[in-house]
matplotlib code that plots the C-alpha trace (Angstrom):
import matplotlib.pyplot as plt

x = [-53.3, -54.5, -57.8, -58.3, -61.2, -59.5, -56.2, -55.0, -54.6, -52.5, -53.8, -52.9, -54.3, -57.5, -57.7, -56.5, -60.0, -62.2, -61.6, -62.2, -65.0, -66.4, -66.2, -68.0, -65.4, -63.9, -60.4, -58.6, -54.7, -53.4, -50.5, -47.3, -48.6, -51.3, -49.1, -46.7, -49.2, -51.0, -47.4, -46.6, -44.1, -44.2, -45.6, -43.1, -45.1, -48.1, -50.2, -54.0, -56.7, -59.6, -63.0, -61.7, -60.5, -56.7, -58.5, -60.7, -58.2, -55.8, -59.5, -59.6, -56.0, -54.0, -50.6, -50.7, -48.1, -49.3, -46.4, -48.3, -51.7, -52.0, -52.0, -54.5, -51.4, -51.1, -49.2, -50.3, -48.5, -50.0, -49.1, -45.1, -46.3, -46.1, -49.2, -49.1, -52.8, -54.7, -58.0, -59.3, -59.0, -58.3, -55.9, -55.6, -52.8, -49.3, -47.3, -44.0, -43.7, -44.1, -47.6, -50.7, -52.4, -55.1, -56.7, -60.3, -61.7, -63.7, -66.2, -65.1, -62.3, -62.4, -62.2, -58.8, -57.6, -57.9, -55.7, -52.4, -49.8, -49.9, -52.7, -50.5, -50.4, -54.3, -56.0, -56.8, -58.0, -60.4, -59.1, -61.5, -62.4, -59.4, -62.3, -60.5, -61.3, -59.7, -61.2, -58.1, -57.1, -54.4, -54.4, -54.3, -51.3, -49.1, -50.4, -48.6, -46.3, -46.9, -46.2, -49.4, -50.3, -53.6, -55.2, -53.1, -49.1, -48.8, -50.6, -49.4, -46.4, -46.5, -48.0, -44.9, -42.1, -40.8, -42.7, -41.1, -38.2, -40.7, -41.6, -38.3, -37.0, -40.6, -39.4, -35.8, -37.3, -40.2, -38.8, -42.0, -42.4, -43.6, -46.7, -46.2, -47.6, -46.0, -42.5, -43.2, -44.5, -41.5, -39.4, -41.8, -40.3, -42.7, -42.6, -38.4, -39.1, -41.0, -38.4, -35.9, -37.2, -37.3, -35.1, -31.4, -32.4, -35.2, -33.7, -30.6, -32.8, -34.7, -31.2, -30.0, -33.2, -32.6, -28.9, -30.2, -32.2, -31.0, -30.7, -29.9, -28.9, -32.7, -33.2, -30.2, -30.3, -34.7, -32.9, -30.9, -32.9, -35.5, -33.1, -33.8, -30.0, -29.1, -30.7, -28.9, -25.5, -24.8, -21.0, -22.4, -23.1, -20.1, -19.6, -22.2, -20.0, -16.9, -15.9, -13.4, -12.5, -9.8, -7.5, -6.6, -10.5, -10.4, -14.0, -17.3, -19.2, -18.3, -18.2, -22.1, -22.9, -19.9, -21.2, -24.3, -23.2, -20.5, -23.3, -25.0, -22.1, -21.6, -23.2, -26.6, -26.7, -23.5, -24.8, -21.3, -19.9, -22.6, -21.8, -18.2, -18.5, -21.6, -19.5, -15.6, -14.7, -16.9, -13.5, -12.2, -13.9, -11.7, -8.5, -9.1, -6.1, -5.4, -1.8, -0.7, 0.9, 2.1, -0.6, -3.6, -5.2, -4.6, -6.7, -5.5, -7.4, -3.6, -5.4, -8.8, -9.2, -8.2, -10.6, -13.4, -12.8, -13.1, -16.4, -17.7, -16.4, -18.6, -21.6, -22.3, -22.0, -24.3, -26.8, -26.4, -24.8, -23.3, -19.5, -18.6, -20.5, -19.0, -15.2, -15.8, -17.2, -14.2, -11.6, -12.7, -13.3, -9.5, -8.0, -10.0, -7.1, -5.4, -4.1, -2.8, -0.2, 0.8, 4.1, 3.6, 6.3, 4.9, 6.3, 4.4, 1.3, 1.8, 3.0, -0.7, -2.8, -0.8, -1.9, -5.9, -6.3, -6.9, -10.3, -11.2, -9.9, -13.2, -15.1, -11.8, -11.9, -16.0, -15.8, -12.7, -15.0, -17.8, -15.3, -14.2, -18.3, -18.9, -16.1, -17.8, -20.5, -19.6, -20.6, -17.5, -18.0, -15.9, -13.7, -12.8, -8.7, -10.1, -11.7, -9.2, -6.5, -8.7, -9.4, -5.7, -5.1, -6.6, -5.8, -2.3, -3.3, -4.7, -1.8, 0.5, -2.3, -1.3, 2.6, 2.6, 2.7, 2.3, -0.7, -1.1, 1.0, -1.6, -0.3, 3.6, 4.3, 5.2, 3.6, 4.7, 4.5, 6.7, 9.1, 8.9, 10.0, 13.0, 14.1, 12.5, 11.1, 7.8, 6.8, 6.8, 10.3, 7.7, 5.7, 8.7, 10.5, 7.4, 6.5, 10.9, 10.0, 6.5, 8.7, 10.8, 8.3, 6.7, 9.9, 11.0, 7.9, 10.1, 11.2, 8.1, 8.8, 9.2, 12.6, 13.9, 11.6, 13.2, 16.7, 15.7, 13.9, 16.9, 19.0, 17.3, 16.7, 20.0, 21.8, 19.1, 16.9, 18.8, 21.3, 18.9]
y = [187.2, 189.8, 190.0, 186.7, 184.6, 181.5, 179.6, 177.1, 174.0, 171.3, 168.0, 166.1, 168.1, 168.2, 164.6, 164.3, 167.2, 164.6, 162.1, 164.6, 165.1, 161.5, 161.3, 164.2, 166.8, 170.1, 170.8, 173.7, 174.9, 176.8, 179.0, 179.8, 178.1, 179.9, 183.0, 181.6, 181.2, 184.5, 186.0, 183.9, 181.6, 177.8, 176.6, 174.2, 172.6, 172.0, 172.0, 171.3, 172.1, 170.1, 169.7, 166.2, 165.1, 163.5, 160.2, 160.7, 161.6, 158.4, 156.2, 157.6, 157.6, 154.4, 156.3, 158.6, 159.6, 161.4, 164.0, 166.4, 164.8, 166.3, 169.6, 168.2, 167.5, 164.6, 163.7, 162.1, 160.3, 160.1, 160.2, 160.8, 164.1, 164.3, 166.7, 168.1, 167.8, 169.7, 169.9, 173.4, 174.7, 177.1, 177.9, 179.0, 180.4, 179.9, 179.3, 178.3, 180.8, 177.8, 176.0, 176.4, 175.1, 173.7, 173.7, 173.2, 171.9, 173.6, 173.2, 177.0, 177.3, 181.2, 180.1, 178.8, 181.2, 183.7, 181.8, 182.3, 185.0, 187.2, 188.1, 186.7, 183.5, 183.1, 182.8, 179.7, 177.7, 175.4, 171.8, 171.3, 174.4, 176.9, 179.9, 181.9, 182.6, 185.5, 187.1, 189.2, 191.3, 188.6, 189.2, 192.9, 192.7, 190.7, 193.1, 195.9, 193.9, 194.4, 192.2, 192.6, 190.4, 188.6, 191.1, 192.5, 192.2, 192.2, 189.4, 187.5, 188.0, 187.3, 183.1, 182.7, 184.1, 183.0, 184.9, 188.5, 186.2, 184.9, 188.3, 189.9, 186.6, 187.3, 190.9, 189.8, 186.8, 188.6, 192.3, 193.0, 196.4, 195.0, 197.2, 200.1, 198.7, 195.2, 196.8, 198.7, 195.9, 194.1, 195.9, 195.6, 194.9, 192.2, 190.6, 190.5, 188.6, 186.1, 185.8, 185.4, 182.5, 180.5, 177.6, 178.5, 176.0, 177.8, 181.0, 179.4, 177.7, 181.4, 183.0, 181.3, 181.1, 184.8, 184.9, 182.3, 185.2, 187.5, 190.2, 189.4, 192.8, 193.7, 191.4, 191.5, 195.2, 194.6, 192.1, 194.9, 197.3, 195.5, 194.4, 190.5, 190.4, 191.1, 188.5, 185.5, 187.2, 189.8, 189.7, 191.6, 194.7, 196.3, 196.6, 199.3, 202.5, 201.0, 203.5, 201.9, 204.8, 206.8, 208.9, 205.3, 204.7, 201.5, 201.5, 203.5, 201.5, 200.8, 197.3, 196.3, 197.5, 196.3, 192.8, 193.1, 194.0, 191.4, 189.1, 190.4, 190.0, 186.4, 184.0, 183.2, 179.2, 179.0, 179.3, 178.6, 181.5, 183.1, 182.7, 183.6, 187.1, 188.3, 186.6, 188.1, 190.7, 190.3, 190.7, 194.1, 196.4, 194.4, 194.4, 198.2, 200.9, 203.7, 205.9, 209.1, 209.1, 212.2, 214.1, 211.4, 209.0, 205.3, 203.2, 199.5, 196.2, 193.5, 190.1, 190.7, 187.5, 185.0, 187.1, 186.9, 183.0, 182.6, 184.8, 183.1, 179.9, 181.2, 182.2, 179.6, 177.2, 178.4, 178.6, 174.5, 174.5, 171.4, 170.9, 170.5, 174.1, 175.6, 174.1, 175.0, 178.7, 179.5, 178.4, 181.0, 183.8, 182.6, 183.1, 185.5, 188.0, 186.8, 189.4, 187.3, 189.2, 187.9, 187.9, 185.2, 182.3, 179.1, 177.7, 180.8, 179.4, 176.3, 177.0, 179.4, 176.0, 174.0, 176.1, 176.6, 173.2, 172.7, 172.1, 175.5, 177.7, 178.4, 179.2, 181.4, 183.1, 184.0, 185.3, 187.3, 188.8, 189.1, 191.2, 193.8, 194.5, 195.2, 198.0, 200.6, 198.0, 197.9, 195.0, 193.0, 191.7, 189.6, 192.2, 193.5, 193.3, 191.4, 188.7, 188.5, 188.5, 185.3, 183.5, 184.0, 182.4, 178.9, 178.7, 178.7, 176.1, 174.0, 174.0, 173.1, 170.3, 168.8, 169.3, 166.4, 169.0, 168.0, 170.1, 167.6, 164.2, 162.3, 163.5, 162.4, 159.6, 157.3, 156.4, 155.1, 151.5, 152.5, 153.9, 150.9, 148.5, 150.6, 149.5, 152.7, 152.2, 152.3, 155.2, 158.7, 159.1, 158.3, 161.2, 163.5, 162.1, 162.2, 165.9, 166.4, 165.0, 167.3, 170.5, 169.0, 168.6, 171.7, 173.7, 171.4, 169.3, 167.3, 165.7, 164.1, 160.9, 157.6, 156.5, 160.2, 159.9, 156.4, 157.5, 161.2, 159.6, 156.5, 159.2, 161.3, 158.2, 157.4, 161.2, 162.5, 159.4, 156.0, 156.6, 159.3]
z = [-22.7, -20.2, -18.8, -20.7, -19.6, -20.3, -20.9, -23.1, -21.4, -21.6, -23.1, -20.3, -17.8, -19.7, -19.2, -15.5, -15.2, -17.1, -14.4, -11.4, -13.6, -14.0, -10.0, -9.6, -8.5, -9.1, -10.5, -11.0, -12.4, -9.5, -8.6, -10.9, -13.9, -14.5, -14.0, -16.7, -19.4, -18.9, -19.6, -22.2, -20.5, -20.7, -17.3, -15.7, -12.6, -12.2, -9.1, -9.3, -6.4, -6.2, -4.5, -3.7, -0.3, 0.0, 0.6, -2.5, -4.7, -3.6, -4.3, -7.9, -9.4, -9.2, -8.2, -5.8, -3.0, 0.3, 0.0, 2.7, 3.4, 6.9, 4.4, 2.2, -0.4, -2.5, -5.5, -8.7, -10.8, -14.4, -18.4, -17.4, -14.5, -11.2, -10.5, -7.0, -6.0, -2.9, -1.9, -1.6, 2.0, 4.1, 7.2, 10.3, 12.0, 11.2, 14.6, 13.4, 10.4, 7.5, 8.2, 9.3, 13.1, 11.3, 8.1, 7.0, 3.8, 1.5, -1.7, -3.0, -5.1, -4.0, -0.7, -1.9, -3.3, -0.5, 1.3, -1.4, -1.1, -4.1, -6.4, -9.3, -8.2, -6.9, -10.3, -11.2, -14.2, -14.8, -16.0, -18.5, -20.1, -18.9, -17.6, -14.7, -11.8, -10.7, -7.2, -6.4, -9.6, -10.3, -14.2, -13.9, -11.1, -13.9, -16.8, -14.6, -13.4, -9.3, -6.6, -4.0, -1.3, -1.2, 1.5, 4.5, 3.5, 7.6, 7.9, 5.0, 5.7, 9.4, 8.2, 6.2, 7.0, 3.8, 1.9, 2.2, 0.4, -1.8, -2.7, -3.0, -5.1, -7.8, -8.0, -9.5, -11.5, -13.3, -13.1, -11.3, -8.4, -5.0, -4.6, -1.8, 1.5, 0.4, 0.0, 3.6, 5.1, 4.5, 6.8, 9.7, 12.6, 13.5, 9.8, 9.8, 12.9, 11.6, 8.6, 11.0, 12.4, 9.1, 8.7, 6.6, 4.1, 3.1, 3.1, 1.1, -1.8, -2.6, -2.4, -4.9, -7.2, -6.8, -7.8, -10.8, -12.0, -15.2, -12.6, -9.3, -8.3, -8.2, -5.6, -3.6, -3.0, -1.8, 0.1, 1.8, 2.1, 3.7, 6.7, 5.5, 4.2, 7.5, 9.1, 7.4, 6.1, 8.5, 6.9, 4.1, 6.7, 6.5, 2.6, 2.2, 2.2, 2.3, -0.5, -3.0, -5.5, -5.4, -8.5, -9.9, -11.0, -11.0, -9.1, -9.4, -6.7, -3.2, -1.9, -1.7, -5.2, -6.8, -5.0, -6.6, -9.8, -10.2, -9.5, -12.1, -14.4, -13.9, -16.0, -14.9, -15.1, -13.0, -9.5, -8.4, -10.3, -8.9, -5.3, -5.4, -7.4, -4.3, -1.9, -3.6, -2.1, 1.1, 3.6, 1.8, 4.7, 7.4, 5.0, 4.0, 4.4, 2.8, 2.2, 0.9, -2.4, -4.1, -2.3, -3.3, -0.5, -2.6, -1.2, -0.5, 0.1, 1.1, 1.8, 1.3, -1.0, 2.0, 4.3, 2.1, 1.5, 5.1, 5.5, 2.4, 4.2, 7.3, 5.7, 3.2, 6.2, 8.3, 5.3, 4.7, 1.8, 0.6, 1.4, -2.5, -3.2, 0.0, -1.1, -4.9, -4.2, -1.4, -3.5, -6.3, -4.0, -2.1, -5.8, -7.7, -7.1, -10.4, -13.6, -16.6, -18.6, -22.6, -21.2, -18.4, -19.7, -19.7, -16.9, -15.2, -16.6, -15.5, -11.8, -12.1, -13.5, -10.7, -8.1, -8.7, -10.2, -14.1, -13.1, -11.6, -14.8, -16.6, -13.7, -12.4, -15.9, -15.4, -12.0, -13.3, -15.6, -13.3, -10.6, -13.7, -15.2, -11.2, -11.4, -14.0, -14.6, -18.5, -20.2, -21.0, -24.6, -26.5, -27.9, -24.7, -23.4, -20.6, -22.5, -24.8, -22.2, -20.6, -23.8, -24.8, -21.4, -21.8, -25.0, -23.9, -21.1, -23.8, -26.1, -23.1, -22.1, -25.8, -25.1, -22.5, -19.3, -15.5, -13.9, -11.3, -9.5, -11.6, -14.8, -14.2, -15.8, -13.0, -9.8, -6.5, -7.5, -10.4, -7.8, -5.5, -8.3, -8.7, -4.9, -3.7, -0.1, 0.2, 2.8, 3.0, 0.2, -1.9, -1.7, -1.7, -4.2, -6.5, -5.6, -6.6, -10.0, -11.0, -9.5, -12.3, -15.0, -14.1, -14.9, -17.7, -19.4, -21.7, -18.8, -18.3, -19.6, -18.1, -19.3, -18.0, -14.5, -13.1, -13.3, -12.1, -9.1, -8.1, -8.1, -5.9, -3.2, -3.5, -2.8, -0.4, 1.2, 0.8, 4.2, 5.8]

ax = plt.figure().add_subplot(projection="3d")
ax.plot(x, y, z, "-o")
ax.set_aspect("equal")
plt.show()
């Protein structure tokens, strides 16, 4: 597809250009769809310039939303698509690091164009007959796979202070090399500044299109190296050279790499799973000791899990993240610390369900996996005495799911109404006579049967609670 005078374009498009066409205006394909097709990919979004102005467009299509008119942005609706729709322009400065002062329409679609951050995404395509323009090399940037900016990277960079993130985030996603004086730029002390000032949200939704990418180490360690990691998870900091190895072997990396690698190892369409193995072992530079053993320094980490739930707690917080991803990831990272053994009895098993929730297993088993490829980085396939160790795992939680076993109060077979028509108080003997009878179950899960319960539990009320 390179150096391609044309794309294919999509049927529906073609007929959205006819009616730009009929009114007497330009339209063009813009941006990362015309970077997916010219590498073969299936363009997802599509966002269309035009000649039009927001007022024109909104006269000539009979649904269309003003989703950033004071941008020259509108959004049609039309044949099942929501087009994102603006009028070729260009900017002037960027003040607050995300738009511009003022913008000022244009009849060039080069004009445009000039105004984009990377070559790659300022080609565009014609709606009708899919002829590229391509002012800035674009095509011959994705055939070598290099990340340039559209003219100075300082002063790209300094409009957007996004789009050192942006940059860094493509590099992951498309295993692409940020050109020279882009990379350098990056670092600038005046460009991190401008990064700095941009919102955590926006940070927070490239990092985790980043960690959603095949590789995320890639990015991550750009993000480091660049000083931008700093900026919005400091916490990180101290895990570069925070040496782990020692005559045990049990690691190759230190602290930061292994991060990035255990990222790398979890499973790329589990964001969650994602988030725990960079954020996992995130406390071990605070919980690190050391000792002498038979003349060999062993090197000790006591408690790291609980610190690195907290700073996981911490960070993801200040980055915005929802309280259901924040609770989710920090109850991984708290209980990653886990090693399943064949000979774990099955009360064992269940006390292990009981105490990181049934729900949380398969996620648990992935970023278990996730921790161990970060150690040597092997890739952990299926015959592997990890996975096997795993897989043997739930398939021994499943079995005792089937044998009529307690994981939580919910599965007992009587509740506190049950209780109350036994002449059990209603009240806080409730509570503790019901957690009395799942400490039973969970020890003995043939007991967990009504007929056995309502005696178990008058008993109790009337030895321990009736007279109390």
């Amino acid at each position: 597809m390179f150096g391609e005078r044309s794309v294919k374009i999509p049927e529906d498009l073609i007929k959205v250009g006819k009616i730009f066409k009929d009114h007497g205006f330009q339209s063009y394909l813009v941006g990362g769809a015309v970077r997916d097709m010219l590498m073969g990919k299936k363009a997802h979004d599509w966002d269309i310039a035009t000649d039009a102005t927001p007022e024109e467009v909104m006269g000539i299509f009979r649904k269309v939303i003003p989703t950033g008119i004071a941008h020259g942005t509108v959004t049609i609706h039309i044949f099942g698509h929501e087009i994102e729709t603006t009028t070729f322009r260009t900017d002037g400065s960027y003040t607050d690091g995300r738009h511009p002062d003022s913008i000022s329409f244009t009849k060039k679609i080069e004009d445009d164009l000039s105004r984009r951050d990377f070559t790659m995404n300022a080609i565009a395509a014609d709606l009708l007959t899919g002829n590229l323009t391509d002012p800035f090399k674009g095509q011959e940037d994705i055939k070598n796979k290099i990340i340039r900016t559209v003219g100075s990277p300082f002063e790209r960079f300094n409009e957007d202070g996004l789009r050192p993130v942006r940059a860094i985030r493509f590099a992951s996603q498309l295993h692409f090399t940020i050109e020279e004086n882009t990379l350098n730029a990056l670092s600038e002390k005046e460009v991190l500044k401008k990064t700095a000032s941009i919102s955590p949200e926006r940070f927070r939704d490239e990092f985790c299109k980043l960690l959603s990418t095949q590789e995320p180490s890639i990015g991550l360690k750009l993000l480091e190296k660049s000083g931008i990691l700093h900026l919005f998870i400091p916490e990180f900091d101290p895990c570069r050279n925070c040496i782990q190895s020692d005559s045990r072997g049990f690691h190759e990396f230190d602290v930061a790499d292994h991060l990035f690698y255990a990222a790398d190892g979890a499973p790329q369409e589990n964001l969650i799973v994602r988030l725990a193995a960079f954020y996992h072992d995130i406390g071990k530079p605070e919980a690190r000791s050391t000792e002498r053993i038979m003349g060999e320094e062993v090197i000790h980490f006591h408690g790291h899990e609980k610190i690195s739930a907290e700073k996981c707690r911490a960070s993801m917080t200040k980055l915005k993240f929802s309280n259901e991803e924040i609770k989710k990831t920090e109850h991984l990272v708290k209980h990653h610390m886990f090693y399943y053994e064949s000979v774990w009895s099955d009360a064992a098993v269940r006390r292990f369900v009981i105490k990181v929730g049934k729900e949380n297993i398969d996620d648990l088993s992935k970023l278990r996996l996730a921790d161990i490829y970060g150690m040597p980085r092997p890739r952990v396939e299926a015959s592997s005495a990890s996975w096997q160790l795993l897989c043997e795992l739930t398939d021994r939680i499943e079995k005792l799911s089937e044998q009529n076993t307690a994981f939580s109060l919910k599965d007992l077979k009587v509740n506190g109404n049950d209780l109350m028509q036994e002449g059990i108080p209603k009240g806080k003997v409730i509570g503790a006579i019901l957690s009395e009878l799942f400490e039973t179950v969970t020890d003995s899960p043939e007991m967990n049967a009504r007929e056995k319960l309502l005696p178990l539990a008058k008993n109790i009320y009337e030895t321990k609670y009736k007279n109390v």
